[in-house]
C-alpha positions in Angstrom: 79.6 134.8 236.2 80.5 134.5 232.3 83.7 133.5 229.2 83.8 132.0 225.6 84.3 128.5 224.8 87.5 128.3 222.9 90.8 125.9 222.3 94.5 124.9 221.1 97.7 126.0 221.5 101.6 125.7 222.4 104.2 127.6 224.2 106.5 128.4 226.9 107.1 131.8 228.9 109.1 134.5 227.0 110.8 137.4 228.4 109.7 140.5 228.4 112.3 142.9 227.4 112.8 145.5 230.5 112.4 148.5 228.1 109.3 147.5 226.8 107.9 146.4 230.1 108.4 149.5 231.9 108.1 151.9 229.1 104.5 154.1 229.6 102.6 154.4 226.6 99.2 156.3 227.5 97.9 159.2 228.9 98.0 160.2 232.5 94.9 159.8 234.8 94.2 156.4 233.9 92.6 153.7 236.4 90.4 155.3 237.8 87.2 154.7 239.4 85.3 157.9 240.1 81.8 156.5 241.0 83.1 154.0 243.3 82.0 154.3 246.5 85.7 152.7 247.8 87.2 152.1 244.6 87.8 148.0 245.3 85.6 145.2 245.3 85.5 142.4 247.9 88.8 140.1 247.6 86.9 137.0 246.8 83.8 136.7 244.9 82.0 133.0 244.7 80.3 133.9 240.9 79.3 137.1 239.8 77.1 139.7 241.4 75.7 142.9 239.9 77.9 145.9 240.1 77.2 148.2 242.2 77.2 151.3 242.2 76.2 151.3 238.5 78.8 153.0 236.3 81.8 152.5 238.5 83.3 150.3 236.2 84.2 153.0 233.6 86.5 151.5 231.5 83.9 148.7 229.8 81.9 149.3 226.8 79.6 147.0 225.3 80.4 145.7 221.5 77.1 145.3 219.3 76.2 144.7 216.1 75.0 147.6 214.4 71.1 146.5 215.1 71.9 146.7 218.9 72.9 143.1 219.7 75.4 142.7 222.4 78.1 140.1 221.8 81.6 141.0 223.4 83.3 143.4 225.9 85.6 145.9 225.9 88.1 148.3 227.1 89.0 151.9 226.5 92.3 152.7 226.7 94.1 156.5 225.6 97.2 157.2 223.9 99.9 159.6 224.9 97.9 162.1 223.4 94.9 161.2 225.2 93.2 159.6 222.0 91.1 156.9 223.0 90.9 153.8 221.3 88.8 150.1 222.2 90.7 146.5 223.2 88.8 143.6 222.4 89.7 139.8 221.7 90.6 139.4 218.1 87.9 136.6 217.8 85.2 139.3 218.3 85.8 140.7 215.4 86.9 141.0 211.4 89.5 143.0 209.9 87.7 144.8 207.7 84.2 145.1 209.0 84.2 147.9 211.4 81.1 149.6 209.7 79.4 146.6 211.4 80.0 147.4 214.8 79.3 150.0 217.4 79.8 150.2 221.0 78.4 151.4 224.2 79.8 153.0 226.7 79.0 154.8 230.2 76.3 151.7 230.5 75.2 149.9 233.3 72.0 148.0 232.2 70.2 146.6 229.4 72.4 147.9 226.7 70.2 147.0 224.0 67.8 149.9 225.0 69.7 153.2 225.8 66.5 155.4 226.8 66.9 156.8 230.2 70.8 155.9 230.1 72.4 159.4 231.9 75.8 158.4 230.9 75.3 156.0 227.6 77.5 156.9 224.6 77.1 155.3 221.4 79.7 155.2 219.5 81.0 153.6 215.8 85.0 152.6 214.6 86.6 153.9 211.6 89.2 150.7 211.8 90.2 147.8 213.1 93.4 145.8 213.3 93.8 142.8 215.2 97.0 141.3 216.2 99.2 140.4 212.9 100.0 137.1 214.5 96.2 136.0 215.7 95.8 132.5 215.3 91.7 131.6 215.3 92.7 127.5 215.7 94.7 128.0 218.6 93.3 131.7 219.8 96.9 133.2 220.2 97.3 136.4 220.3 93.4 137.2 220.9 93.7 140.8 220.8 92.3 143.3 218.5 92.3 147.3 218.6 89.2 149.8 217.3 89.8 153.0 215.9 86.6 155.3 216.4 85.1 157.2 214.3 84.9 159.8 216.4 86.0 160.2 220.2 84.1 159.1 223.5 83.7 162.4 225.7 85.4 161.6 229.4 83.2 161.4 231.5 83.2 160.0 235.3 81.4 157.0 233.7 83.8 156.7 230.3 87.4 156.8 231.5 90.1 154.8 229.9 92.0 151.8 231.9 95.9 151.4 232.4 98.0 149.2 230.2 100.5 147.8 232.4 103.8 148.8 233.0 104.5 145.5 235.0 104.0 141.6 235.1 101.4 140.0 236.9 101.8 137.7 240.3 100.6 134.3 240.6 98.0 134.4 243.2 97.1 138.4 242.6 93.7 139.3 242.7 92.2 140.2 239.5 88.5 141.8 238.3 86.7 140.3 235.3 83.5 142.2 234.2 81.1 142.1 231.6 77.3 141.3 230.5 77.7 137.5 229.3 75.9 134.6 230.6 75.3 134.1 234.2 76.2 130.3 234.1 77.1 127.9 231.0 74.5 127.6 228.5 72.3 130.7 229.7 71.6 133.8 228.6 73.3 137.3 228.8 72.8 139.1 231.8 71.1 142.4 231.8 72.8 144.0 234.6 76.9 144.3 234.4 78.1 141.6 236.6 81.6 141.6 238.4 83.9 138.7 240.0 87.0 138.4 241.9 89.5 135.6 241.1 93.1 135.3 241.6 95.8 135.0 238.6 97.1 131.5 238.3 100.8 131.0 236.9 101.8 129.7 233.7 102.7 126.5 234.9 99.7 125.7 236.7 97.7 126.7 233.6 99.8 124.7 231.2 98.8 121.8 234.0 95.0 122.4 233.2 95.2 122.9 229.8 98.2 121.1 228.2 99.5 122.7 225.6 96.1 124.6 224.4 97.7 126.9 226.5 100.2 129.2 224.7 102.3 131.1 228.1 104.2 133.3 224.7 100.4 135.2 224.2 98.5 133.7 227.3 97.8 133.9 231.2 94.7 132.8 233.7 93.0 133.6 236.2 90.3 131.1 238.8 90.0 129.0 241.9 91.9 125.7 240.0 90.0 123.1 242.1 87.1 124.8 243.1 85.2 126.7 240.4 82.6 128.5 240.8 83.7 132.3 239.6 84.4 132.7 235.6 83.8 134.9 232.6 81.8 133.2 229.9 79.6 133.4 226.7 79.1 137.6 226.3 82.2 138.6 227.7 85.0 137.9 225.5 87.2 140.8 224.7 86.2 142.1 227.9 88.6 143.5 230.6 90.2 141.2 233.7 91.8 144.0 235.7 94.4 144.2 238.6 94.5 147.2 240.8 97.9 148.6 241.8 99.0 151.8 243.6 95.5 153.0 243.5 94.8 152.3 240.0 93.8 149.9 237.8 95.8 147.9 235.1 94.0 145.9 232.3 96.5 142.9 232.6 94.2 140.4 230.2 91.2 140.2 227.8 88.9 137.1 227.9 89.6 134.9 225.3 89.0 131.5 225.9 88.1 128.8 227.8 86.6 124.9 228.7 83.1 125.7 229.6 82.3 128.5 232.4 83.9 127.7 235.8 85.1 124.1 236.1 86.8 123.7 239.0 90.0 122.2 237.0 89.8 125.1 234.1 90.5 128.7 234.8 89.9 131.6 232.4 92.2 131.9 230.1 93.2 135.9 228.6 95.1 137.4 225.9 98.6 138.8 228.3 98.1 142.3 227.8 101.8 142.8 229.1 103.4 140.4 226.2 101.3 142.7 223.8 102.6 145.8 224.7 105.2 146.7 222.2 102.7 145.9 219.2 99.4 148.0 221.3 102.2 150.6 221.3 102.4 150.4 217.4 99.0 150.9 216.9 97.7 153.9 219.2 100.9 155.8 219.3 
């Protein structure tokens, strides 16, 4: 399946403190998967493969220029007051141009052309702040969060994802979706494309990637040795999600990479988790 190619870094693991770990900071009912046919997917997925049923993954919008052109994912995520607001990587974006993008959400395929799209809603930001401490040479702290301009209606094909309110495993199995390339060097895909990987730990990232790989703002997920499953060009800023007690948690956002599935490079992703005190800042 897809990621963007992107470098440098330092680091070693932080704590989380407990109270900002475990402390819930959005609205109830989110993680879920109403068009699902058995809200999961199949353990282990070698590459992408179109999702299906269309518009089960309701959490992921499409970010565009404002002339239709797809070039990042997305997540929707609401506040405690149920005020929704979109996660991307802070490379997808600038600080002060959100009258240059829109999004799409409730989509499925070809999101350049929304005729005949039942649940397509296009919508355009008011703001955007990316992290304070987002470093474009070394892509720490890759996140970034849009304020709309006015709000996505819920819908069973627009519903927000959970921010976690716990750490990932090493080894857990973990979702990444999106529209990019199909395989390094190609083009986007039309259809939304999902894979299956599991969540590698910080010290066997740091083994892949030296120290490009920053464990204070970072985590991965792939097969390290095998390949073959990956985000890539097109889906940065999109969601890698985990699901846990019946719901899922967006525990990363693509970020960065070397090339699209090597077998010795995982996906690396902005730690959702280690940005939860400063994603609490902004919504609530």
């Amino acid at each position: 399946m897809m990621l963007a190619l992107l470098f440098l870094a330092v680091g070693v693991a932080v704590a989380i403190p407990t109270s900002t770990k475990n402390l819930k900071i959005d609205a109830d009912g989110c993680g879920q998967r109403p068009l699902a046919r058995d809200d999961d997917v199949a353990p282990v997925i070698v590459g992408g493969r179109d999702v299906n049923p269309p518009y089960s993954w309701p959490f992921i919008c499409s970010l565009q220029s404002t002339t239709g052109r797809h070039f990042c994912g997305g997540s929707l995520i609401r506040n405690l007051n149920g005020v929704f607001y979109f996660v991307t990587a802070a490379h997808c974006v600038s600080a002060n141009a959100h009258e240059s993008y829109q999004v799409v959400c409730g989509a499925h395929n070809n999101v350049l052309n929304l005729n005949n799209k039942p649940y397509a809603q296009k919508l355009s930001f008011s703001r955007v702040t990316r992290h304070p401490s987002y470093n474009s040479n070394t892509y720490a702290n890759d996140i970034a969060i849009l304020t709309f301009a006015s709000q996505p209606t819920l819908t069973n094909a627009v519903q927000a994802v959970c921010i976690p309110n716990s750490n990932y495993n090493s080894g857990e199995t973990a979702t990444v979706i999106g529209w990019g390339t199909t395989r390094e060097g190609g083009s986007v895909s039309n259809i939304l494309q999902e894979a299956s990987k599991p969540v590698v730990s910080d010290s066997a990232c740091a083994g892949a990637y030296g120290s490009s790989f920053r464990a204070s703002s970072m985590m991965c997920a792939g097969f390290i040795g095998v390949g073959g499953v990956d985000a890539c060009q097109g889906d940065s800023g999109g969601p890698l999600v985990v699901r846990r007690n019946g719901v899922y948690d967006l525990v990363g956002v693509v970020s960065w990479g070397y090339g699209c599935a090597r077998p010795d490079y995982p996906g690396v992703y902005a730690d959702v988790l280690l940005m939860k005190s400063w994603i609490n800042s902004v919504i609530n």
